[in-house]
CHARMM internal coordinates of N, CA and C (Angstrom, degrees):
IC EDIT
DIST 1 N 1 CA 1.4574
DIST 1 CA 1 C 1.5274
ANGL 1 N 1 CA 1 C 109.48
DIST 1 C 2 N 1.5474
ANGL 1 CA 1 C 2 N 116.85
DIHE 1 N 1 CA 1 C 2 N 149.91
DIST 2 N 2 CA 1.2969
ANGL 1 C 2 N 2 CA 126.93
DIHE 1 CA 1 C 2 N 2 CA -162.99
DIST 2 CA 2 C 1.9610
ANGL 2 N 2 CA 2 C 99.68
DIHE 1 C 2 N 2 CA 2 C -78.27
DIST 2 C 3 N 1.3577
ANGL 2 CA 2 C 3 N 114.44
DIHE 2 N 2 CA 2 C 3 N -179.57
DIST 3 N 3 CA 1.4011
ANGL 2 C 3 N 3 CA 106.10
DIHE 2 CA 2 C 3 N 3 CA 169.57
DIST 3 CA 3 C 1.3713
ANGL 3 N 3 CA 3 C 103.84
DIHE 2 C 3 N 3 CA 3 C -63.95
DIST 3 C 4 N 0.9847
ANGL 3 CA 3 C 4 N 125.26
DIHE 3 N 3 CA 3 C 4 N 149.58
DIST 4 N 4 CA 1.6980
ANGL 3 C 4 N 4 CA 129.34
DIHE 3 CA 3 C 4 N 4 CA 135.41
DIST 4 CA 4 C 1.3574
ANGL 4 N 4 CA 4 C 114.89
DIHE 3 C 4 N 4 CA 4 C -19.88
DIST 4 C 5 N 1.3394
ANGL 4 CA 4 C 5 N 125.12
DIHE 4 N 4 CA 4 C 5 N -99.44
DIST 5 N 5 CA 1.3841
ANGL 4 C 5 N 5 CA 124.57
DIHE 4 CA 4 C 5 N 5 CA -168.63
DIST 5 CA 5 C 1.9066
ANGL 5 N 5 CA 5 C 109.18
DIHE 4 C 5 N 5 CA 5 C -26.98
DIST 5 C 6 N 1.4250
ANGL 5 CA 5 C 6 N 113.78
DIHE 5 N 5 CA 5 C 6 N -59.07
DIST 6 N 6 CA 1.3313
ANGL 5 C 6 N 6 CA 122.85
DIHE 5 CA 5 C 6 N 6 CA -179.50
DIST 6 CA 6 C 1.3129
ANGL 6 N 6 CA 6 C 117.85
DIHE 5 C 6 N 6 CA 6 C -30.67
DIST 6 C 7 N 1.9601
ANGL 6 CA 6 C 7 N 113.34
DIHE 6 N 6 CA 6 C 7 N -51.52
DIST 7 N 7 CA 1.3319
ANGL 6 C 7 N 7 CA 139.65
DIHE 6 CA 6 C 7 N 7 CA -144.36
DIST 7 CA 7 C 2.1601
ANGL 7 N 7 CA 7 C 72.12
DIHE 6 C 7 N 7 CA 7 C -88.17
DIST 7 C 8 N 0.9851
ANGL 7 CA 7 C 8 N 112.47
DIHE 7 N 7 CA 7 C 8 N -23.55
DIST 8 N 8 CA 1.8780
ANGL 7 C 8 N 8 CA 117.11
DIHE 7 CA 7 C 8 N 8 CA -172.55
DIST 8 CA 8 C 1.2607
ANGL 8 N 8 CA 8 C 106.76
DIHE 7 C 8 N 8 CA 8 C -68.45
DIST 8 C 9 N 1.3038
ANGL 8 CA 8 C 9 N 110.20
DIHE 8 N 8 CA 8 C 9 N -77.01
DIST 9 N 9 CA 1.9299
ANGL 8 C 9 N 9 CA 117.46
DIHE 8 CA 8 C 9 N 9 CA 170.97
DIST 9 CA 9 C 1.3324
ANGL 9 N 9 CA 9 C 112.72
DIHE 8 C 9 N 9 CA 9 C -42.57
DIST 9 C 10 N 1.6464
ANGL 9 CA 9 C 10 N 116.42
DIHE 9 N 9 CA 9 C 10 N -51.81
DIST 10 N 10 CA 1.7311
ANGL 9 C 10 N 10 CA 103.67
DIHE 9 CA 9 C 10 N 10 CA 170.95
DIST 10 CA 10 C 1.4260
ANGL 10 N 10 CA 10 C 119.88
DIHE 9 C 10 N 10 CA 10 C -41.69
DIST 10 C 11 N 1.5685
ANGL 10 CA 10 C 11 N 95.21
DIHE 10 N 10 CA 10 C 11 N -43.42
DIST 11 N 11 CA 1.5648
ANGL 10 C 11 N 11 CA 89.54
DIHE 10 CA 10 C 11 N 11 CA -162.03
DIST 11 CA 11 C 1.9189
ANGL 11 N 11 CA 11 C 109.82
DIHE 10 C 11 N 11 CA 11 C -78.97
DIST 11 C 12 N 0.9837
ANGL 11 CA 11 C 12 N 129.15
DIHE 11 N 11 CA 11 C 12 N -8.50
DIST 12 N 12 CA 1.4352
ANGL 11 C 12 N 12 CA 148.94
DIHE 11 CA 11 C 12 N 12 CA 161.90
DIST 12 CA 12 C 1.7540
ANGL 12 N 12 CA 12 C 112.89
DIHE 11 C 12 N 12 CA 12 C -65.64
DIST 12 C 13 N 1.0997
ANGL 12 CA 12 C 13 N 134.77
DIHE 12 N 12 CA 12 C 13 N -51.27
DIST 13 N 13 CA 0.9964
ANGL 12 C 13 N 13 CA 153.26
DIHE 12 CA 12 C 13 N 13 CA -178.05
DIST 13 CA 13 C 1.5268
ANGL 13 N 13 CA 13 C 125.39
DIHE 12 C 13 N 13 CA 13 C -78.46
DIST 13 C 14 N 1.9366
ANGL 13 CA 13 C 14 N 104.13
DIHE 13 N 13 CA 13 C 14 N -7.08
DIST 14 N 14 CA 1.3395
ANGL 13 C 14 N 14 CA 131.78
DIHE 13 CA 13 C 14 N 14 CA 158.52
DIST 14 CA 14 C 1.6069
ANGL 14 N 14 CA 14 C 111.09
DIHE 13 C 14 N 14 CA 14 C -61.81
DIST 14 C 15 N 1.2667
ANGL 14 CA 14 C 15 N 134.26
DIHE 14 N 14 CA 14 C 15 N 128.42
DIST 15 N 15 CA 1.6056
ANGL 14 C 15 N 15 CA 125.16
DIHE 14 CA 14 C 15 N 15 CA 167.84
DIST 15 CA 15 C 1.4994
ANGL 15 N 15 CA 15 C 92.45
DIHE 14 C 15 N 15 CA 15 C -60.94
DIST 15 C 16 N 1.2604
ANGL 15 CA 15 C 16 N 102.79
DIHE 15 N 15 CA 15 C 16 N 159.50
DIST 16 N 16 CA 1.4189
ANGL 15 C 16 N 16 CA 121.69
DIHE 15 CA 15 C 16 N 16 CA 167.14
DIST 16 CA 16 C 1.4586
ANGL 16 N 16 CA 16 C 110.93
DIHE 15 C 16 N 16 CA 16 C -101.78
DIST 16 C 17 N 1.5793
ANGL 16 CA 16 C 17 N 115.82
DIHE 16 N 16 CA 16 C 17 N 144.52
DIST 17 N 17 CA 1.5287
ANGL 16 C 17 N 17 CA 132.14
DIHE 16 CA 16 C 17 N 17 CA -156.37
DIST 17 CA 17 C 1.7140
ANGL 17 N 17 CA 17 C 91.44
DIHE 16 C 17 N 17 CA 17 C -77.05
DIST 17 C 18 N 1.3857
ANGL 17 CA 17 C 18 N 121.56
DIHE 17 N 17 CA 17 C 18 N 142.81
DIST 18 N 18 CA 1.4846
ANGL 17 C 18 N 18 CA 114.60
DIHE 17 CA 17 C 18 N 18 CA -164.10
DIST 18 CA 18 C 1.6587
ANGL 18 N 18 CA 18 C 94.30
DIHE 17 C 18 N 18 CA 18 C -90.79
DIST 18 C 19 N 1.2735
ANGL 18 CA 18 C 19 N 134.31
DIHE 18 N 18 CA 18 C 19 N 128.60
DIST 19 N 19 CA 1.3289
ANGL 18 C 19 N 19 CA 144.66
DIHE 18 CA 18 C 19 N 19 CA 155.38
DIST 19 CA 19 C 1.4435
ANGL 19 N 19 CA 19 C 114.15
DIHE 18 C 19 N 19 CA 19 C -26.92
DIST 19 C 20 N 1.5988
ANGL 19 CA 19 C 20 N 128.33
DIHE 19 N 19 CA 19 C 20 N 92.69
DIST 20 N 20 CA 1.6688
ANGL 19 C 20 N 20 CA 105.89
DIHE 19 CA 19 C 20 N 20 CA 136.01
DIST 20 CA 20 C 1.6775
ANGL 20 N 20 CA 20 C 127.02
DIHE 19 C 20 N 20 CA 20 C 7.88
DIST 20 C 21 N 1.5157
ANGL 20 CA 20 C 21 N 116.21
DIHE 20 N 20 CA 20 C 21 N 124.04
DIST 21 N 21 CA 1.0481
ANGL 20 C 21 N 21 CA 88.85
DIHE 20 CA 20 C 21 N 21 CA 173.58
DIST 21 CA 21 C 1.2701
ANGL 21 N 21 CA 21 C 106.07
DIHE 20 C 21 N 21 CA 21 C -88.07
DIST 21 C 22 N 1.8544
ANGL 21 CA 21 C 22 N 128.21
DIHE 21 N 21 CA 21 C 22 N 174.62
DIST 22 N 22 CA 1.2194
ANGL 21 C 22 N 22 CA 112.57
DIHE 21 CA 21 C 22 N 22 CA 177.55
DIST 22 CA 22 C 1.7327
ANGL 22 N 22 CA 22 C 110.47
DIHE 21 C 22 N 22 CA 22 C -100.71
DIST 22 C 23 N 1.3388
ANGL 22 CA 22 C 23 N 103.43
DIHE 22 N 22 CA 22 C 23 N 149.15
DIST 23 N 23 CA 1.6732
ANGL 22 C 23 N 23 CA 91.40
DIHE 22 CA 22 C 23 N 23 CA -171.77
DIST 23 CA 23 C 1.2371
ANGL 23 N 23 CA 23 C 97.96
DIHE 22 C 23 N 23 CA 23 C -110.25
DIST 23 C 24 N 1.5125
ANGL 23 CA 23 C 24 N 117.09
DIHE 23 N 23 CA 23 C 24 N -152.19
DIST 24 N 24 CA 1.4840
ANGL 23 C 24 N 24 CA 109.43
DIHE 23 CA 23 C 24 N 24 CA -155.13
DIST 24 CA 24 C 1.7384
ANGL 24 N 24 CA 24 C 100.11
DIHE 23 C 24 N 24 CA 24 C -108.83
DIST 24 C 25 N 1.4417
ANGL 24 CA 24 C 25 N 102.01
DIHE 24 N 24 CA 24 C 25 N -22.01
DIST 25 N 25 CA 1.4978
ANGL 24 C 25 N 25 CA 108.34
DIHE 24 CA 24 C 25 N 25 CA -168.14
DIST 25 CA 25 C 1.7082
ANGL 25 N 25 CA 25 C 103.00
DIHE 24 C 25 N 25 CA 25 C -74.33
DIST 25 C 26 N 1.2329
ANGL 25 CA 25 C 26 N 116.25
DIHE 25 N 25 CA 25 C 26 N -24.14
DIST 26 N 26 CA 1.4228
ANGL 25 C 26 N 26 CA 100.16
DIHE 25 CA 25 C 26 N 26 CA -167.22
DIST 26 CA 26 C 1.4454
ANGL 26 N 26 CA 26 C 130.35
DIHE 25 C 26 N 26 CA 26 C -94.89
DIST 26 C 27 N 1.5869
ANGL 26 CA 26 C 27 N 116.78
DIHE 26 N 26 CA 26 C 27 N 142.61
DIST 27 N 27 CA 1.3163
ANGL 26 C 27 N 27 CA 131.13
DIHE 26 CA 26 C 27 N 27 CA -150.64
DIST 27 CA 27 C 2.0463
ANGL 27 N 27 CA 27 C 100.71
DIHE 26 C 27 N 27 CA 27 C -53.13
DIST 27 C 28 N 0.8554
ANGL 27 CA 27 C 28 N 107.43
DIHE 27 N 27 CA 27 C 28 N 149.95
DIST 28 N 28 CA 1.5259
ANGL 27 C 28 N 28 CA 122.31
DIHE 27 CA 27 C 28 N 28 CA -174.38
DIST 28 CA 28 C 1.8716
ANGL 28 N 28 CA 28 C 95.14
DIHE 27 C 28 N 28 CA 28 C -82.53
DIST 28 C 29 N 1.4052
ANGL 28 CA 28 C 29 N 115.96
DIHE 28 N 28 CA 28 C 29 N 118.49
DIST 29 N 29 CA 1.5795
ANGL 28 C 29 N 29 CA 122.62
DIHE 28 CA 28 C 29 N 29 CA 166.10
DIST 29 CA 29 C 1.2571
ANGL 29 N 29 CA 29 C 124.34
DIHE 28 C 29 N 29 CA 29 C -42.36
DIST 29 C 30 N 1.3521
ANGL 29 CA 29 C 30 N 131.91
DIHE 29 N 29 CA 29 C 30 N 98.35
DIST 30 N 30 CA 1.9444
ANGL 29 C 30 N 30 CA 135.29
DIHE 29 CA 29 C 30 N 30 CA -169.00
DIST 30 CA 30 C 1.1533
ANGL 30 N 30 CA 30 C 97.88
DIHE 29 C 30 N 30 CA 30 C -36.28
DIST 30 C 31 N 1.1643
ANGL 30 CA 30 C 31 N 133.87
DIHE 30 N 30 CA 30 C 31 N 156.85
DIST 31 N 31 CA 1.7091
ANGL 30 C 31 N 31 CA 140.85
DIHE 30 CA 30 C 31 N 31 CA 146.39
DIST 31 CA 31 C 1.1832
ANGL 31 N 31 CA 31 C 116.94
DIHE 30 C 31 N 31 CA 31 C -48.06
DIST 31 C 32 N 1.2520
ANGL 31 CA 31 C 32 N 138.37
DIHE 31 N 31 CA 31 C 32 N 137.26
DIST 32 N 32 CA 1.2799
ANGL 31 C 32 N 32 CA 149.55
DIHE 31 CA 31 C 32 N 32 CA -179.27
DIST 32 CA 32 C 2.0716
ANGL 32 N 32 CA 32 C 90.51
DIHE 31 C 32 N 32 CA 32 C -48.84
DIST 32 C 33 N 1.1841
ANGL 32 CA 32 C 33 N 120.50
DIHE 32 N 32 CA 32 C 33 N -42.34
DIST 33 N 33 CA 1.5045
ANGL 32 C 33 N 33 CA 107.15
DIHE 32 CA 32 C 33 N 33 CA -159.94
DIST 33 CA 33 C 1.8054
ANGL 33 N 33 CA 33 C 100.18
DIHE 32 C 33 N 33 CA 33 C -65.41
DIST 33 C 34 N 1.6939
ANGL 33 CA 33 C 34 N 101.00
DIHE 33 N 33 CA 33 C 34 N -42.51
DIST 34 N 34 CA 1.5503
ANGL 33 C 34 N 34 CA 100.82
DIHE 33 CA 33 C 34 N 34 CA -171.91
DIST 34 CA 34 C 1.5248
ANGL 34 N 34 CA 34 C 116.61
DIHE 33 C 34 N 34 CA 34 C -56.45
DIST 34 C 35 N 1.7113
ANGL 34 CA 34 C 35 N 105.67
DIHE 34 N 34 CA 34 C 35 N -40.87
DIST 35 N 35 CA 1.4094
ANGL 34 C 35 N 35 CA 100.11
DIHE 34 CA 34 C 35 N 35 CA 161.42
DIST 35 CA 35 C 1.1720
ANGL 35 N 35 CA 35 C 146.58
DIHE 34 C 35 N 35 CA 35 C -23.52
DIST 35 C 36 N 1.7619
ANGL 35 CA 35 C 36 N 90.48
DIHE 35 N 35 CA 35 C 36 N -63.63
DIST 36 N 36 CA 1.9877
ANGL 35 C 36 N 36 CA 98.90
DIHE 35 CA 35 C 36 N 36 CA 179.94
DIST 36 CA 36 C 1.5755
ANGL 36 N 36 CA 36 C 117.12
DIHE 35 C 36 N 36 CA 36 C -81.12
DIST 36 C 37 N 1.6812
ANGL 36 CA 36 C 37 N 117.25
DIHE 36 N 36 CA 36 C 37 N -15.91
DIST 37 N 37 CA 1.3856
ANGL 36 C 37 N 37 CA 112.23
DIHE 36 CA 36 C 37 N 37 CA 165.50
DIST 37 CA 37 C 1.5446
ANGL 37 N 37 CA 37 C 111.46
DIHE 36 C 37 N 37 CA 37 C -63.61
DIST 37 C 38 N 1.6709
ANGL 37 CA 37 C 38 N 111.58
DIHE 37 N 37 CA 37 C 38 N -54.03
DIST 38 N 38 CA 1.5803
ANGL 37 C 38 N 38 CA 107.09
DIHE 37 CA 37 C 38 N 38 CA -178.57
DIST 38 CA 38 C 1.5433
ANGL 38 N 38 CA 38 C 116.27
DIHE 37 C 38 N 38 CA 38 C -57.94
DIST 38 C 39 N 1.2553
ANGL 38 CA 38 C 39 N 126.07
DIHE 38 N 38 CA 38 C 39 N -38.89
DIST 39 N 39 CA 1.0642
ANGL 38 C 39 N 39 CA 130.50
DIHE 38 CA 38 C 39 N 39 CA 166.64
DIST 39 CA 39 C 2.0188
ANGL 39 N 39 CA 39 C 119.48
DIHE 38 C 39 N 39 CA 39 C -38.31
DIST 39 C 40 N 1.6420
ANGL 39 CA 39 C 40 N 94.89
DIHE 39 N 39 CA 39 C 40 N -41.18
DIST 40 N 40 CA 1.6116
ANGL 39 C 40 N 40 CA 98.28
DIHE 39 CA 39 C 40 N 40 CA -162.03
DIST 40 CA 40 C 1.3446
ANGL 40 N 40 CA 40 C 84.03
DIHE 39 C 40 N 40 CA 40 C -88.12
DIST 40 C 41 N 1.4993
ANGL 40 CA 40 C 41 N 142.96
DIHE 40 N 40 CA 40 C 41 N -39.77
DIST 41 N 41 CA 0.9154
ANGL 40 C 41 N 41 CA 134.08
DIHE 40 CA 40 C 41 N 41 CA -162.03
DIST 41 CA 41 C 1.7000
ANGL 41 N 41 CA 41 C 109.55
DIHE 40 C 41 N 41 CA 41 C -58.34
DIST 41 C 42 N 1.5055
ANGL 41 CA 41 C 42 N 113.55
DIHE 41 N 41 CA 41 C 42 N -49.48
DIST 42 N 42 CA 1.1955
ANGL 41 C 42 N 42 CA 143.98
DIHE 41 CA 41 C 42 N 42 CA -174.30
DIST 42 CA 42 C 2.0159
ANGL 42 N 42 CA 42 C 101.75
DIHE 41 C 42 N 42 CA 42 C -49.21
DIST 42 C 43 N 1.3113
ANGL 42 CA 42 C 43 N 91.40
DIHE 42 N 42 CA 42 C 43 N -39.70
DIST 43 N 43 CA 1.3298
ANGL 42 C 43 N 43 CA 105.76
DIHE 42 CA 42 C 43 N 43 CA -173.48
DIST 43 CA 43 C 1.9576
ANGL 43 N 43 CA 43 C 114.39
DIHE 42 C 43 N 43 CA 43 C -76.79
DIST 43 C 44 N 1.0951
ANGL 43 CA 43 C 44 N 82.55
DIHE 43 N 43 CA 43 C 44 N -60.45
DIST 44 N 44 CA 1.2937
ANGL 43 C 44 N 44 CA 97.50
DIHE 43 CA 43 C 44 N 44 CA 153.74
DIST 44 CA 44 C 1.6573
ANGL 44 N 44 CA 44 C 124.25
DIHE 43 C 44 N 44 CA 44 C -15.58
DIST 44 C 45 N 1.5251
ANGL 44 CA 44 C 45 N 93.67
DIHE 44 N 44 CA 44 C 45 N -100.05
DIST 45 N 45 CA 1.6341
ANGL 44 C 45 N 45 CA 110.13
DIHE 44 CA 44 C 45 N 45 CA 161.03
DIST 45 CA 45 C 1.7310
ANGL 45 N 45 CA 45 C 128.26
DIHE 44 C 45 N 45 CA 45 C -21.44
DIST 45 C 46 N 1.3050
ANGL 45 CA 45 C 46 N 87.13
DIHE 45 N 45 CA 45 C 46 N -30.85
DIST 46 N 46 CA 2.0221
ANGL 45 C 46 N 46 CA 98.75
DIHE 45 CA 45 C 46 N 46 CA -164.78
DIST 46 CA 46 C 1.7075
ANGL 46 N 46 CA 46 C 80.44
DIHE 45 C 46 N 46 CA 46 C -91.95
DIST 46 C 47 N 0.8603
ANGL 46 CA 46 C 47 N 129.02
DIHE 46 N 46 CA 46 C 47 N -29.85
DIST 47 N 47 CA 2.0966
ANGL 46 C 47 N 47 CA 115.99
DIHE 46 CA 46 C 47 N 47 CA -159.53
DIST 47 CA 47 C 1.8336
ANGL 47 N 47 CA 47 C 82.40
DIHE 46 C 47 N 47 CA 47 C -103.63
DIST 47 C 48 N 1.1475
ANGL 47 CA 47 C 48 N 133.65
DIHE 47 N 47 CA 47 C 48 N -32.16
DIST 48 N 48 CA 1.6952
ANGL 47 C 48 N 48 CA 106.27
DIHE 47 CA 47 C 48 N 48 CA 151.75
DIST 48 CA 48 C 1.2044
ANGL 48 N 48 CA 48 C 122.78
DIHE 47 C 48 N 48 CA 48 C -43.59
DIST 48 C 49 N 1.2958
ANGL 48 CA 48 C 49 N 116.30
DIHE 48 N 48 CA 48 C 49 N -51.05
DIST 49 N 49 CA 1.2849
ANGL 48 C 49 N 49 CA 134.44
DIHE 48 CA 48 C 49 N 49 CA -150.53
DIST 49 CA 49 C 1.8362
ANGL 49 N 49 CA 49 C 98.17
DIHE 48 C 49 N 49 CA 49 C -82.98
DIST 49 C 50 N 1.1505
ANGL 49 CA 49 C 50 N 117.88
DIHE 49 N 49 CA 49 C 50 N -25.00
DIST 50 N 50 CA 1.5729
ANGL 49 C 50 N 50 CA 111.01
DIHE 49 CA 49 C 50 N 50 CA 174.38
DIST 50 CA 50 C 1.0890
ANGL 50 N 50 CA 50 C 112.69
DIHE 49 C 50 N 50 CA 50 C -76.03
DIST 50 C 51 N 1.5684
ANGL 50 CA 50 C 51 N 104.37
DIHE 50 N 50 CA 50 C 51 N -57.44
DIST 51 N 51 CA 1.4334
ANGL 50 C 51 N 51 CA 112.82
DIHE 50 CA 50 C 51 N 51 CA 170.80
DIST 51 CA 51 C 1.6903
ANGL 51 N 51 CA 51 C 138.29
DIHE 50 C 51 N 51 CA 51 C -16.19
DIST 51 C 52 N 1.8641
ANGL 51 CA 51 C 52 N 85.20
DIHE 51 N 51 CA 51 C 52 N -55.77
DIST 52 N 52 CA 1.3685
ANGL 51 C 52 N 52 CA 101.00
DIHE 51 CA 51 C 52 N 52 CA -173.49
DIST 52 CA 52 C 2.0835
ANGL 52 N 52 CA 52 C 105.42
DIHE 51 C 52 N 52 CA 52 C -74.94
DIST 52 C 53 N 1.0767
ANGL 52 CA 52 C 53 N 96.19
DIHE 52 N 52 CA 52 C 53 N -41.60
DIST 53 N 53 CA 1.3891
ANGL 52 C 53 N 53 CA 113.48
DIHE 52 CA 52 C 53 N 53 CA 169.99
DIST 53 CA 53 C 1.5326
ANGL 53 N 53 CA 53 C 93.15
DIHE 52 C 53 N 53 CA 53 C -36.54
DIST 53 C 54 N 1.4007
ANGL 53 CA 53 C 54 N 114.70
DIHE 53 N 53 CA 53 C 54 N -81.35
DIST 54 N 54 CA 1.6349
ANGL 53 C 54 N 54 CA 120.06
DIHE 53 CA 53 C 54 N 54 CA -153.01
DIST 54 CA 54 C 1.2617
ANGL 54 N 54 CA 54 C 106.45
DIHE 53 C 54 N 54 CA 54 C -75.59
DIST 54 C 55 N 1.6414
ANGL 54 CA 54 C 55 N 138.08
DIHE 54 N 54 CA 54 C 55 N -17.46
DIST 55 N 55 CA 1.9429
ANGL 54 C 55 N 55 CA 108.08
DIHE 54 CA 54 C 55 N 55 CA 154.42
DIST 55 CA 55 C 1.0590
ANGL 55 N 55 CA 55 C 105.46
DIHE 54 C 55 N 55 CA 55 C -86.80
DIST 55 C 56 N 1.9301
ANGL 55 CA 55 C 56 N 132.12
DIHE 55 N 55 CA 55 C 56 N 14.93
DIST 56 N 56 CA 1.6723
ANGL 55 C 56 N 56 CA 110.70
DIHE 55 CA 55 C 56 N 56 CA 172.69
DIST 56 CA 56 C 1.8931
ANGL 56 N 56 CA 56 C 95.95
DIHE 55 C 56 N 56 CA 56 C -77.92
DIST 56 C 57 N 1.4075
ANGL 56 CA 56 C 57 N 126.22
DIHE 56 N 56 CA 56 C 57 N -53.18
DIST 57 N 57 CA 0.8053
ANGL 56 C 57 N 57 CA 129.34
DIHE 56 CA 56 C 57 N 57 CA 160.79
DIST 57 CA 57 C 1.4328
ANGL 57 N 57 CA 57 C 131.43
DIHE 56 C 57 N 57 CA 57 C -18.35
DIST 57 C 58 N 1.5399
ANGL 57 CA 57 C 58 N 118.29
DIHE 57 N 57 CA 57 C 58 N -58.47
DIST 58 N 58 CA 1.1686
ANGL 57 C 58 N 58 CA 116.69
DIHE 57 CA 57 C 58 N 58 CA -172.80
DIST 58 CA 58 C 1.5248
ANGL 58 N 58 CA 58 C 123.22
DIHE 57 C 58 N 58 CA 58 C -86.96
DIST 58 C 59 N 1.3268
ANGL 58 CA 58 C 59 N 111.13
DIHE 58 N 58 CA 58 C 59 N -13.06
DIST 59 N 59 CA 1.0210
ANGL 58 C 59 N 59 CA 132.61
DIHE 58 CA 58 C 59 N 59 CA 169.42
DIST 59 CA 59 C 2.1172
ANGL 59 N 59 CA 59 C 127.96
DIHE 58 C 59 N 59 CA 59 C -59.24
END
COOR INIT
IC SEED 1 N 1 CA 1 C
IC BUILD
């Protein structure tokens, strides 16, 4: 592997990918916090949802 610093200037000396512009119609990105609640919630729901599955089964 090259020095560090070197592997630094390469990476500087890369063009940068040009931004999307943003328009007006599109939905605003959740916060990282709303994410991981909907996520747990989401998670949540599915391990009810086995649950209930596996004493209909055993039953």
């Amino acid at each position: 592997m090259r020095h560090p610093k070197e592997a630094r200037d390469n990476l500087q000396r890369l063009p940068r990918p040009a931004r999307p512009p943003k328009g007006p119609g599109l939905p605003r990105p959740m916060p990282r916090q709303a994410w991981r609640t909907n996520a747990a919630s989401m998670l949540e729901s599915r391990v009810e949802n086995l649950s209930l599955s596996a004493a209909y089964f055993e039953a």
